[in-house]
C-alpha positions, 0 to 999 in steps of 0.5 A: 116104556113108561115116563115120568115127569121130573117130580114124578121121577124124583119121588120114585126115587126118594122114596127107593132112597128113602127105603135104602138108606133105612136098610143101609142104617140097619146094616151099620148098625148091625155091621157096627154092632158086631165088628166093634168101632175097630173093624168099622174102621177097618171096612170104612179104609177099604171102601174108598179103594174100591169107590175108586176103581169102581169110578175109573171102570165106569168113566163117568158114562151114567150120566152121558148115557142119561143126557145123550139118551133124553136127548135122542129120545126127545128127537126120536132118534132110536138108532142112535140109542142103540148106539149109546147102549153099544158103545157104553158096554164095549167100553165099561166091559173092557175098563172091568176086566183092566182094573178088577185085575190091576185091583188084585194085583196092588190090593197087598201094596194099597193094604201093607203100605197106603193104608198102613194095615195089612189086615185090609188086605182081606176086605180089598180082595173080597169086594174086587169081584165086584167091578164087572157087576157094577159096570153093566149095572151103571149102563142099564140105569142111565139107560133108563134114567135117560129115558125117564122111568126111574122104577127099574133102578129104584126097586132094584135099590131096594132089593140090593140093600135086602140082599145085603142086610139079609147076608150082612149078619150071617157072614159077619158071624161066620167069620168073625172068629177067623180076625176083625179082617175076615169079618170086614171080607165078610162084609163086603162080600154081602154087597156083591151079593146084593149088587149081584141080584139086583143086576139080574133084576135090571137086565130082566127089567131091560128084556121086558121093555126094551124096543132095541135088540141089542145082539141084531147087527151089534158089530155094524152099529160099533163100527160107526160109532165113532161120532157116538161114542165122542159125544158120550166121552165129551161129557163122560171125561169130565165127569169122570174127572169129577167123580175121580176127583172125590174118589181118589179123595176119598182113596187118599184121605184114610192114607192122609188122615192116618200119616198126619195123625201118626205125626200128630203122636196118635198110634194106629190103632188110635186113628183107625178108631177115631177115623171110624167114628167119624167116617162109621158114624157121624158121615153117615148120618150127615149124608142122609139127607143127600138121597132126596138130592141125589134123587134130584139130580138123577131126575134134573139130568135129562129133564134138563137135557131134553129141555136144552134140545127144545131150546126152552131155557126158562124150563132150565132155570125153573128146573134148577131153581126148583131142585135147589129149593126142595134139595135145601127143604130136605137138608134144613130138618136134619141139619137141626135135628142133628144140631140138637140132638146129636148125642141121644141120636149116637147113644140109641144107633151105637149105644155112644154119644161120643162122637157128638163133637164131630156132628155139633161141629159139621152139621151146620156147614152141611147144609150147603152139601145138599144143594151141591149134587143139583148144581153139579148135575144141573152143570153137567146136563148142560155140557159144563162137565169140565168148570164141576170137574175143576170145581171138585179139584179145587175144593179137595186140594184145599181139604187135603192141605188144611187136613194135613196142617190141622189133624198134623197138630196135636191141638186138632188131630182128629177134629181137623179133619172134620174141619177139612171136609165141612171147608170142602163142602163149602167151597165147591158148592159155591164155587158150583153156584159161580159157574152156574151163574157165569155160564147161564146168569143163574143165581138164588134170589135175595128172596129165596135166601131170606126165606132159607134163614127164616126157615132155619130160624123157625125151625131151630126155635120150635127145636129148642122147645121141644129139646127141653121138653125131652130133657126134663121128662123121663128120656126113652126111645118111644119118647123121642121118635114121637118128639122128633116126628112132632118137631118134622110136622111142624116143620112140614108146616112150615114148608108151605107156609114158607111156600117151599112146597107150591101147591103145582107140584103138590098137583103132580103127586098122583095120590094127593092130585085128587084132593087139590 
């Protein structure tokens, strides 16, 4: 099986993010477009129920697989591979069948009394299917993210956001007639489909290059187990926590947001709207740069646990140290970009630059989100999954609390919860970066952190510049790509000069290896 180094990996999966989330965009759009800010509002209420269920079936086992395997791998140890594999499908197979059919039976509760709108009913019930197929998917890529080959799961990325995009519009249309709920079922229903093909890739991907069969003595492997499946469990439990903690956030948060807003004075279908511009458009926009992270921490989970198997702690720090520097480099652009430009952003993507506000606002304070994923994934691969989990808990009770007191006040109502997530953001990073550094002595050097502000400083100048240029000249779409893209390549300059970038890693890119 092919193995890529860290950078290696990483792009592979950048790239794969990078082709996802323009698809992805392609179907808000086209989801927006048709369904109206309404029955945005509608499919965004549903999705954090099943992120939810979803994070309960899988128990946080992508990344013990990942870490336990590149630990294996590192020492040779196949028996014990086909071990994880065993186990992790035994448990997230029974977790399926459980909650896929606690999820149908509660969806009229969840739908009629959490989310005060029975019209989510339909979109809950379309997606449940959905659970057993993610399962099995989850397994299959830590099993090659432990591995170190991140090509099976980035082409399959890929083809599950074709799938949908292509199924999106088609179902959409068909049932829009019926109510804006059967077209959010619609919707959803795409995402199976497209989550559906992308399994049959993975496992297919998984016969070709497997050396383990998985079928030969799978009950005697079970059986002694025990140690095994402790071991994937003393990771995967506070990961779970973790990721338990920001989905039952986020199953909370419409709920929340809808009873704060109701005392606040604001009708239902008033916050259904106002919750779907925030959530629908701005959210989406302020997480793009988080593929590049995410794809960061995909990668630093075994290499990092295949250098604390060898006892080689400087490779640990560098490798932290490196995703923290490239995931705040892709972080910076957006965060001016969207500073600066937020209103034509919104009025081209969703023909309204109303919910502005809510990016003027968050934008800045997202900038320490994109550094947050490496340092949970960096504590994570070295066994300090419980200190992340308490870190998330501690960061979204404060969220919970401020949401309520401020979107509770007609002075805020809507604008409080924005200001509710952007303080989560910042707490749980830093509260990350103390453990880090409590546990390893790890922290980011006075050098890097000026470089940080002298790159946000050059970046947000030059911005302006070319902010004003665009508003005195005739404004059209073709004319501000072409600034935006002027506005990145300066930026990009400005990256090595800086030395964000290093010519070492520059060395690893396999088709710009041969002109250094």
């Amino acid at each position: 099986m092919t193995k890529q180094t860290f950078l290696q990996g990483t792009l592979i999966l950048i790239l794969a993010g990078m082709i996802t989330r323009f698809l992805g965009f392609i179907n808000r759009i086209v989801v927006a477009r048709l369904m109206g800010e309404e029955g945005v509002g509608l499919y965004m209420m549903a999705l954090p129920t099943f992120f939810l269920v979803i994070t309960l079936t899988q128990l946080g086992l992508p990344v013990a697989i990942s870490k336990r395997i590149a630990e294996a791998e590192a020492r040779g140890d196949h028996a014990k591979i086909k071990k994880i594999l065993i186990v992790s499908l035994v448990v997230t197979g029974i977790s399926s069948i459980i909650f896929t059919t606690a999820m149908i039976v509660a969806t009229p509760f969840i739908a009629s009394t959490l989310l005060t709108d029975e019209r989510t009913l339909y979109p809950l019930l379309a997606i449940s299917p959905i659970i057993p197929i993610i399962a099995i998917s989850s397994v299959l890529r830590g099993y090659f993210q432990g591995k170190q080959n991140m090509k099976p799961q980035s082409y399959a990325q890929v083809i599950e956001q074709i799938v949908r995009i292509a199924c999106v519009a088609l179902f959409v249309k068909l049932l829009l007639p019926y109510g804006l709920e059967y077209a959010a079922a619609g919707a959803m229903f795409s995402i199976i489909l497209g989550e559906s093909v992308s399994l049959l890739y993975m496992v297919k991907m998984f016969n070709l290059k497997k050396r383990i069969k998985i079928r030969t003595r799978f009950f005697t492997y079970l059986t002694s187990s025990k140690n095994t499946l402790k071991e994937l469990f003393s990771i995967a439990l506070p990961s779970t926590g973790s990721r338990l903690i920001a989905s039952f956030s986020n199953f909370l948060e419409p709920i929340l947001v809808a009873q704060s807003l109701a005392i606040a004075g604001i009708s239902s279908t008033l916050a259904t709207r106002q919750y779907g511009e925030l959530t629908g458009y701005v959210l989406p926009l302020l997480f793009l740069p988080t593929f590049i992270t995410h794809s960061l921490s995909v990668a630093l989970v075994p290499s990092i646990s295949e250098a604390e198997a060898t006892n080689n702690h400087t490779l640990i720090h560098y490798r932290i140290h490196q995703s923290i520097r490239l995931s705040f480099a892709s972080g910076a652009i957006a965060t001016i970009v969207l500073s600066l430009f937020s209103v034509p952003i919104l009025t081209y993507m969703y023909g309204s630059g109303d919910a502005s506000r809510f990016v003027l606002l968050m934008a800045p304070f997202f900038i320490l989100l994109y550094i947050q994923a490496p340092l949970q994934a960096a504590l994570q691969a070295l066994d300090l999954a419980r200190p992340a989990m308490w870190n998330s808990f501690i960061g979204n009770a404060c969220k919970f609390i401020a949401l309520f007191f401020l979107a509770s006040n007609p002075s805020f109502g809507i604008m409080g919860v924005a200001i509710a997530i952007a303080l989560s953001v910042v707490l749980i990073t830093l509260l990350h970066l103390g453990s880090l550094y409590k546990a390893i002595g790890f922290g980011i050097p006075w050098k890097d952190i000026v470089k940080m502000i002298a790159l946000l400083a050059m970046t947000w100048g030059v911005g302006q510049i070319i902010k004003s240029i665009y508003e005195n000249i005739n404004p059209g779409i073709i004319i501000f790509i072409s600034l935006l893209l002027l506005l990145t390549g300066i930026y990009v300059l400005f990256l090595f000069l800086l030395r964000f970038i290093t010519k070492e890693e520059l060395k690893q890119i396999p088709f710009i290896q041969k002109w250094i």
